[in-house]
Backbone as numpy.savetxt, mean C-alpha at the origin, in Angstrom:
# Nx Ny Nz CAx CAy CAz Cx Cy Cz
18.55 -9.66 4.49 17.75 -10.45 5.42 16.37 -10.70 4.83
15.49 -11.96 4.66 14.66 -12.09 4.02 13.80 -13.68 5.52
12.74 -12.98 5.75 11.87 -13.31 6.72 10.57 -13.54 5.98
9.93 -14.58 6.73 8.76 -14.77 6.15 7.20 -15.19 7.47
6.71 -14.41 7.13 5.49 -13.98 8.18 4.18 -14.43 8.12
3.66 -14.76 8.81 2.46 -15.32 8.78 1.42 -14.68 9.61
0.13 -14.24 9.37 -0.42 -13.72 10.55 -1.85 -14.63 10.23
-2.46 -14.63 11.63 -3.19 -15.50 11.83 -5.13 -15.02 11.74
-5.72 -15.29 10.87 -7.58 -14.84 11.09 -8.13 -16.11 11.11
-9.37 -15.69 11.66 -10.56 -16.29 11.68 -11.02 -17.19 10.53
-10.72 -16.38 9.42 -10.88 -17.21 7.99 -9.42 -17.75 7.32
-8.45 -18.03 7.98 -7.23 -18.60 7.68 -6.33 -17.60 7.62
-5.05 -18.41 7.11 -3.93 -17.24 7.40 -3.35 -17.00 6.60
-2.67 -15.68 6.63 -2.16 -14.79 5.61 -0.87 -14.47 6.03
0.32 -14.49 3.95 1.55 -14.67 4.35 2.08 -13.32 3.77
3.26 -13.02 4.17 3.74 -12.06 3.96 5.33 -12.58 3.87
5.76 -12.16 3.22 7.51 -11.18 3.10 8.33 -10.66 3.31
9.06 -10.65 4.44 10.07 -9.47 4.49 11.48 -9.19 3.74
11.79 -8.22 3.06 13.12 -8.26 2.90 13.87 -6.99 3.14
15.28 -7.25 3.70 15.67 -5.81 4.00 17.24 -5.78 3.99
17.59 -4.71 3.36 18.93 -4.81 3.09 20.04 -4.22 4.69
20.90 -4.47 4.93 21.25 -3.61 5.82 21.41 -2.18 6.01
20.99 -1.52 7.42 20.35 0.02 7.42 19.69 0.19 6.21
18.13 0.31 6.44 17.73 0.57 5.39 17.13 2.16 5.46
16.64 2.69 4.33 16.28 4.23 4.85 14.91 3.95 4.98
14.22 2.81 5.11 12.55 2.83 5.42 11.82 1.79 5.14
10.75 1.98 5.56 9.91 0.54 5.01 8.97 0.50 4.15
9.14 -0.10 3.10 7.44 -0.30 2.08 7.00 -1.20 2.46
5.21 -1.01 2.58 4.51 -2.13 2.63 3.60 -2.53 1.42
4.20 -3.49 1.04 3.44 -3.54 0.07 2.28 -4.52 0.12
1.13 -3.86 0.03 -0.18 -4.70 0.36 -0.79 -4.61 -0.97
-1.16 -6.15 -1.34 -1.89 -6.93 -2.04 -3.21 -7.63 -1.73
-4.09 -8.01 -2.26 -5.41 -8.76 -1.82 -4.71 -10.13 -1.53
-4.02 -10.38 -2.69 -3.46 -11.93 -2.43 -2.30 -11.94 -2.91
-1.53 -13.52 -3.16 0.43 -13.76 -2.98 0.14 -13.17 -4.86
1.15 -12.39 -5.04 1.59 -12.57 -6.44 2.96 -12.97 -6.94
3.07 -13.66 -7.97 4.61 -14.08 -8.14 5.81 -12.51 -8.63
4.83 -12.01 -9.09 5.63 -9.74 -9.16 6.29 -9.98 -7.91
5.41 -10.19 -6.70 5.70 -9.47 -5.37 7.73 -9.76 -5.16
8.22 -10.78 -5.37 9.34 -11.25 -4.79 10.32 -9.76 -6.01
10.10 -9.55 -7.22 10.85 -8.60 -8.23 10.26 -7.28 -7.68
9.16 -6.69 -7.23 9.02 -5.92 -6.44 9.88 -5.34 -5.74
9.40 -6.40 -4.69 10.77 -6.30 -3.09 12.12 -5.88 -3.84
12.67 -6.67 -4.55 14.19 -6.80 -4.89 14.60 -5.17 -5.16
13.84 -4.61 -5.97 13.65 -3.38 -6.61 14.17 -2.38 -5.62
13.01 -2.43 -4.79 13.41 -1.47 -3.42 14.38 -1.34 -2.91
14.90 -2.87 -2.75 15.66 -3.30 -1.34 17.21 -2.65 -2.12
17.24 -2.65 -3.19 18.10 -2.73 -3.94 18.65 -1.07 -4.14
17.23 0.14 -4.00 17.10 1.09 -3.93 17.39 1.66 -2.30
17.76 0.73 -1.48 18.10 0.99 -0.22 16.82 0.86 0.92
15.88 0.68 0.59 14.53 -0.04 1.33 13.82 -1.32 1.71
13.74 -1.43 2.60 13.33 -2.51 3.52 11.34 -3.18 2.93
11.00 -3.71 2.33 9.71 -4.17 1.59 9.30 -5.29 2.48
8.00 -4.55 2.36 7.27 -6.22 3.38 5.72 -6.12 2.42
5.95 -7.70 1.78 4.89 -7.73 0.95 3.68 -8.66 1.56
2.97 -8.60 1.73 1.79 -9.16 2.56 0.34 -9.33 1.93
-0.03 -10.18 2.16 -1.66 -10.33 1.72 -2.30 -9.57 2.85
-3.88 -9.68 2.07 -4.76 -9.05 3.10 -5.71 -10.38 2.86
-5.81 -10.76 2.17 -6.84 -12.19 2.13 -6.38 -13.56 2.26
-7.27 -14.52 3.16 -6.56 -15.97 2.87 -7.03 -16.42 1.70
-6.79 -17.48 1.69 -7.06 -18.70 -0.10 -8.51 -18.73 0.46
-9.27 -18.95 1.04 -10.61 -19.40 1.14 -11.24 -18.47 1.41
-11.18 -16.79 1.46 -11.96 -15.85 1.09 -11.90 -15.54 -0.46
-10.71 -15.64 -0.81 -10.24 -15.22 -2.69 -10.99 -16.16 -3.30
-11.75 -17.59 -2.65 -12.76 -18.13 -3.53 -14.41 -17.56 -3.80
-14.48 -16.20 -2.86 -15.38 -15.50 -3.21 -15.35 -14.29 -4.21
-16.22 -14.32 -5.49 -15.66 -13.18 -6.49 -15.62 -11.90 -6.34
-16.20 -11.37 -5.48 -16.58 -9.81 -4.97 -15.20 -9.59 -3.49
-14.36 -10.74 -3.30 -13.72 -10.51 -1.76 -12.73 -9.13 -2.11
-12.08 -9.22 -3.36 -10.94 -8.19 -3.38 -12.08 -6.32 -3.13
-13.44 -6.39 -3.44 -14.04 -5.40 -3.25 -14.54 -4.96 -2.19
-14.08 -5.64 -0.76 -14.82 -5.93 0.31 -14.10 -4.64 1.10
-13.90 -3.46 0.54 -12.91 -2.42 1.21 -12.82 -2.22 2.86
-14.01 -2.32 3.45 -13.99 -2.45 4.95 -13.27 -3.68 5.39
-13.42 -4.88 5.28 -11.94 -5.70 5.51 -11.33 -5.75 4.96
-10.79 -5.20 3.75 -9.56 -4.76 3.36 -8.62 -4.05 4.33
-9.23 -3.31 4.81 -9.23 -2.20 5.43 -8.68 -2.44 6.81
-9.39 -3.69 7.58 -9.25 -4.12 8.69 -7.88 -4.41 8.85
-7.97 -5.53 8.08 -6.64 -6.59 7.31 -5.62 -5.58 7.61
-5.56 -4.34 7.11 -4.45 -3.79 6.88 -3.71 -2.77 8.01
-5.13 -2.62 9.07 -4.53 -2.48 10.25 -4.15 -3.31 10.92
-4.80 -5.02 10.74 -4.11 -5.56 11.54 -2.42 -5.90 11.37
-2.08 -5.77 9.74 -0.59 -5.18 9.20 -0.02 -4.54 10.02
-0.14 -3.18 9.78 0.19 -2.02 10.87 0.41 -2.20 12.18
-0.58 -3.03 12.97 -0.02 -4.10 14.50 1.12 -4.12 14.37
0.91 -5.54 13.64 2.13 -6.06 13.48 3.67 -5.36 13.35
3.55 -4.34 11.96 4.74 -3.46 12.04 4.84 -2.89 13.69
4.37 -2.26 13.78 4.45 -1.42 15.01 5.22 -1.97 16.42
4.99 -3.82 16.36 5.31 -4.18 17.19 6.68 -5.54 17.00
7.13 -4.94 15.78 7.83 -6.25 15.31 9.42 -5.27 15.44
10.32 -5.98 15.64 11.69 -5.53 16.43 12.67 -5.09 14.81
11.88 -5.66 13.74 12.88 -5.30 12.66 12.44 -4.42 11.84
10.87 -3.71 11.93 10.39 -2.99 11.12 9.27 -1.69 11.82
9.40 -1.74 13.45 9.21 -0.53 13.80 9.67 0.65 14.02
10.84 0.64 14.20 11.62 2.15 13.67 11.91 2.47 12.88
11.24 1.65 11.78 11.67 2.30 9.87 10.09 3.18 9.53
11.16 4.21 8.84 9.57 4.97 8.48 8.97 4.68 7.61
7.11 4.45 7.65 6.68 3.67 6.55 5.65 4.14 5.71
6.07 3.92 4.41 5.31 4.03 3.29 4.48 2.62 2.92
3.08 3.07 2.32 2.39 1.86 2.27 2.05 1.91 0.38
2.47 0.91 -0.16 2.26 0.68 -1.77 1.26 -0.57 -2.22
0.27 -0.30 -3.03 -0.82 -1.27 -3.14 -1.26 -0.91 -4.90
-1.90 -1.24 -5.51 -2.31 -1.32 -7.03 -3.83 -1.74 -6.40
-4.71 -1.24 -7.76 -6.02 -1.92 -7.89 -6.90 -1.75 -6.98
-7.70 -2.88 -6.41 -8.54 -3.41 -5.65 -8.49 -2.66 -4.16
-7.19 -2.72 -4.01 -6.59 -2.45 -2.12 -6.36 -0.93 -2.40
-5.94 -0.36 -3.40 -6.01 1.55 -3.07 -7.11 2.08 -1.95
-8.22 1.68 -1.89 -9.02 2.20 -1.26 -8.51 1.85 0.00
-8.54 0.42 0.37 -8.43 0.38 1.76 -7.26 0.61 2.10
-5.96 0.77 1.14 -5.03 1.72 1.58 -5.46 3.28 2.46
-5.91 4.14 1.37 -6.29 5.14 2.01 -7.02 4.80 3.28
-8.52 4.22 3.41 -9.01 4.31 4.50 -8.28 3.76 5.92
-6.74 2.78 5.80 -6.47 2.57 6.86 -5.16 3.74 7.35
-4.82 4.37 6.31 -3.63 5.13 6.38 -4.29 6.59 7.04
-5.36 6.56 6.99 -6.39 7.44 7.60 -6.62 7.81 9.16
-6.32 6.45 9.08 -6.65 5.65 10.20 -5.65 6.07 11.41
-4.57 5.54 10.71 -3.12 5.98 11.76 -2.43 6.60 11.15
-2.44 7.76 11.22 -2.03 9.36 10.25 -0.28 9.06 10.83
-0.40 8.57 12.47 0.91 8.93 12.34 1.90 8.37 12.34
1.23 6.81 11.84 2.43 5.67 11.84 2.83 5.61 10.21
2.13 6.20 9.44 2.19 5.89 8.09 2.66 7.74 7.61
3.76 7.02 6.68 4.30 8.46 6.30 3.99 8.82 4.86
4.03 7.96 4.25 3.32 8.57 3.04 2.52 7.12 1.86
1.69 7.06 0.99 1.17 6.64 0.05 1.67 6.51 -1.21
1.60 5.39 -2.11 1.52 5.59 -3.22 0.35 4.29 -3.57
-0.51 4.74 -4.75 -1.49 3.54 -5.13 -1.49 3.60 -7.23
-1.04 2.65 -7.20 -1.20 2.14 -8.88 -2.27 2.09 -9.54
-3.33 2.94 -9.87 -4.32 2.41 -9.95 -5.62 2.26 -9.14
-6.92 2.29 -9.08 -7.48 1.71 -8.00 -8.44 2.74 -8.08
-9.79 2.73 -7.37 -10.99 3.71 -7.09 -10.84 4.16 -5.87
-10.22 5.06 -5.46 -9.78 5.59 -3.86 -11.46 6.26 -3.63
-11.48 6.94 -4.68 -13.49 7.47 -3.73 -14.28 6.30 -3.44
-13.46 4.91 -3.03 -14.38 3.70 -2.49 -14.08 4.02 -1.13
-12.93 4.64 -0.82 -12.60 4.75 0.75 -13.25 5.46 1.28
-14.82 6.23 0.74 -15.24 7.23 1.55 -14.73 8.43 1.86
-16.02 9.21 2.12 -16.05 10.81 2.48 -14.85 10.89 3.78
-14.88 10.54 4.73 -14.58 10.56 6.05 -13.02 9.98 5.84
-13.00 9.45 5.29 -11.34 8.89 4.81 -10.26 9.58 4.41
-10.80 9.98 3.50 -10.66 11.10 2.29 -10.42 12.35 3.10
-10.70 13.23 3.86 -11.24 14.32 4.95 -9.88 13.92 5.46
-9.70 13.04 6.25 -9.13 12.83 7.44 -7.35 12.09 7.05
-7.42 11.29 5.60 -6.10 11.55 5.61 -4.75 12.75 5.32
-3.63 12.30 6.19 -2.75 13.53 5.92 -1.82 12.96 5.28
-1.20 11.36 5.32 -0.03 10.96 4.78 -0.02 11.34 3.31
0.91 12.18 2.79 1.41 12.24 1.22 0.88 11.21 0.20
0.01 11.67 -0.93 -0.67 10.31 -1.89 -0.05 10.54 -3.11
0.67 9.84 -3.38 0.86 9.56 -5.02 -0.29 8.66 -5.90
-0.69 9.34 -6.77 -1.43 8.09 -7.59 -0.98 8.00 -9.17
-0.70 6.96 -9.07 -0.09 6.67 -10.66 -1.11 5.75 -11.60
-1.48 6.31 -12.74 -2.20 5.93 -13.42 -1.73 5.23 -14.55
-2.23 3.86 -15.53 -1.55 4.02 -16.90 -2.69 5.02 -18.08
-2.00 5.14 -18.68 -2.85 6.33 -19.45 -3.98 5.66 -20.28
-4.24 4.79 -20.38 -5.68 3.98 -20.55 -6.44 3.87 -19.37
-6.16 4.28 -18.29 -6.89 3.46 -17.00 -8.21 5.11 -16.82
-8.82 5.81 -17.48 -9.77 6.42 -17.81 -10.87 6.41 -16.07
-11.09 5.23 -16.11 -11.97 4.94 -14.69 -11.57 5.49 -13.55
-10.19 4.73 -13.45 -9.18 5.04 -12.11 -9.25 6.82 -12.31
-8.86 7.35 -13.31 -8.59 8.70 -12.89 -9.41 9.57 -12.76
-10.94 9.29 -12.87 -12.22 10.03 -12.95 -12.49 9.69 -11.27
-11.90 8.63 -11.04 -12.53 8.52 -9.68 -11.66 9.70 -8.80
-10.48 9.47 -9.11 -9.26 10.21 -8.65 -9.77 11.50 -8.29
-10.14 12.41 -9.59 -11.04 13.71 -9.33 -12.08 13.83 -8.69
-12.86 12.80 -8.76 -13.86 12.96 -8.06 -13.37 12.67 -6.39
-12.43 12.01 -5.61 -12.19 12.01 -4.29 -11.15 13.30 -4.23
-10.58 14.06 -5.14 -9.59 14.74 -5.11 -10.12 16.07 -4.30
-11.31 16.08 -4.63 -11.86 17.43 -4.01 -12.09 17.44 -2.05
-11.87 15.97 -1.79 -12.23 15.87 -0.51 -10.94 15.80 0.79
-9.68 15.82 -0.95 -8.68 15.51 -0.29 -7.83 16.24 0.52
-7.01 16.42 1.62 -6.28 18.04 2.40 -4.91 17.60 2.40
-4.43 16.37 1.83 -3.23 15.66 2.25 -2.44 16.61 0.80
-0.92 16.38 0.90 -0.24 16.54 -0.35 -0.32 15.60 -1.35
-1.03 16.05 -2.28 -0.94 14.70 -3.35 -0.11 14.84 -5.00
-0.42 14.17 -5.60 -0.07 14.16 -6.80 -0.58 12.88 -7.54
-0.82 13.39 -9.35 -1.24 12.52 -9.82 -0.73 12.25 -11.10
0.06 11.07 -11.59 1.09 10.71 -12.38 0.60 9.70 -13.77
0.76 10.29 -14.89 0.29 9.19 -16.02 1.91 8.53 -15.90
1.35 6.92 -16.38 2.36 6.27 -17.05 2.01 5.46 -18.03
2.86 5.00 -18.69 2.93 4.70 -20.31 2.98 3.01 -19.73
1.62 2.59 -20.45 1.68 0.93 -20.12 2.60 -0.15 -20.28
2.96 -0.54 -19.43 3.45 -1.40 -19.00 5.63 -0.78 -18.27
4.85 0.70 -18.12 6.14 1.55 -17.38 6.22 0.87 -16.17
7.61 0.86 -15.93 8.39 0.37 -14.31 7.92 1.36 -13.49
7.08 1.24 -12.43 6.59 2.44 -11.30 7.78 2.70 -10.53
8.94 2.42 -10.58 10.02 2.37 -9.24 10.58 3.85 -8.75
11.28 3.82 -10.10 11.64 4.89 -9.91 10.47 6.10 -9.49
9.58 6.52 -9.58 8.59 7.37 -9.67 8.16 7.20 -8.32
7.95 5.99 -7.18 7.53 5.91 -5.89 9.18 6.14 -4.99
10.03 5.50 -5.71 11.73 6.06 -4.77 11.75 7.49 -4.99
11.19 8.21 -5.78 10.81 9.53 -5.53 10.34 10.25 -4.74
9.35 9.68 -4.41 7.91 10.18 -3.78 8.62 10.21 -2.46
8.93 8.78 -2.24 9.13 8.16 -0.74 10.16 9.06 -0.24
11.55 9.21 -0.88 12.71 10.19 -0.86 12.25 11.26 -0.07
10.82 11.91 -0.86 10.50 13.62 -0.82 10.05 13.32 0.65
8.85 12.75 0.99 8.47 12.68 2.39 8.55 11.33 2.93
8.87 10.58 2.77 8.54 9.36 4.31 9.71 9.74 5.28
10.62 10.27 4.85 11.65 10.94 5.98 11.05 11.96 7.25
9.93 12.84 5.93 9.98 14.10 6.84 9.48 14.05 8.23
């Protein structure tokens, strides 16, 4: 089954993805700043792995013409609860348990919204990304399971990593990969261990 979603802001609207195989064992969300052409080989990946993927922006086309928007972590942030709405209240993807998957820019406001609603979100994984952008109070307060996968050049990403790691109480883990490695297998892992529990 493959659905396609639209949700509606103030500064235009943002599309999303669904795809889902029948009974699936859960849902990824996969949140992006904006559409990428990955996203559709993504999904397939999962769905294929027995999971239900909903790939979604957090920005319209006429904020992404500002250069600093993907850094804007507090509406990132927003954006991604207003996601979470949506799941929560949508008839094909609220009783799947959900994991939220993001790279880069959106790690942070991953964490800070998964923070947010400890108990709709079952576990994390982020590719990459400066999670000590999500703040002290974020950091503190999430419990969902964090994977963070690094490529072993990404030096920045993982200094930040330590440095929010100390604030962190959730179960985490932190994973090198060899550039330009397939993350799949390594998050159907993760997800396996807890988005069930």
């Amino acid at each position: 089954m493959t659905r396609h979603i639209t949700l509606q802001t103030p500064h235009g609207s943002l599309h999303g993805q669904f795809d889902s195989p029948e009974a699936p064992r859960g849902l990824l969300l996969i949140a992006r700043a904006h559409h990428s052409v990955a996203d559709g080989a993504i999904a397939a990946k999962f769905e294929d792995c027995g999971y239900a993927a909903f790939a979604m922006e957090l920005l319209s086309m006429q904020e992404m013409q500002f250069p600093d928007a993907t850094q804007n972590v507090p509406r990132l942030a927003s954006r991604l609860i207003d996601v979470l709405d949506l799941i929560r209240n949508d008839g094909d993807m609220q009783a799947l348990p959900l994991a939220i998957f993001g790279t880069g820019d959106v790690a942070p406001a991953i964490v800070r919204a998964a923070a947010q609603r400890d108990t709709q979100v079952r576990a994390l994984v982020c590719h990459g990304g400066l999670i000590d952008r999500a703040g002290i109070q974020a950091l503190n307060l999430l419990t969902a399971p964090l994977l963070m996968l690094f490529d072993t050049d990404d030096s920045i990403g993982q200094t930040a990593y330590r440095r929010a790691a100390s604030h962190l109480r959730c179960d985490r883990d932190m994973q090198s990969m060899a550039n330009g490695e397939d993350p799949t297998a390594r998050i159907v892992t993760w997800l396996l261990r807890h988005q069930a529990a």
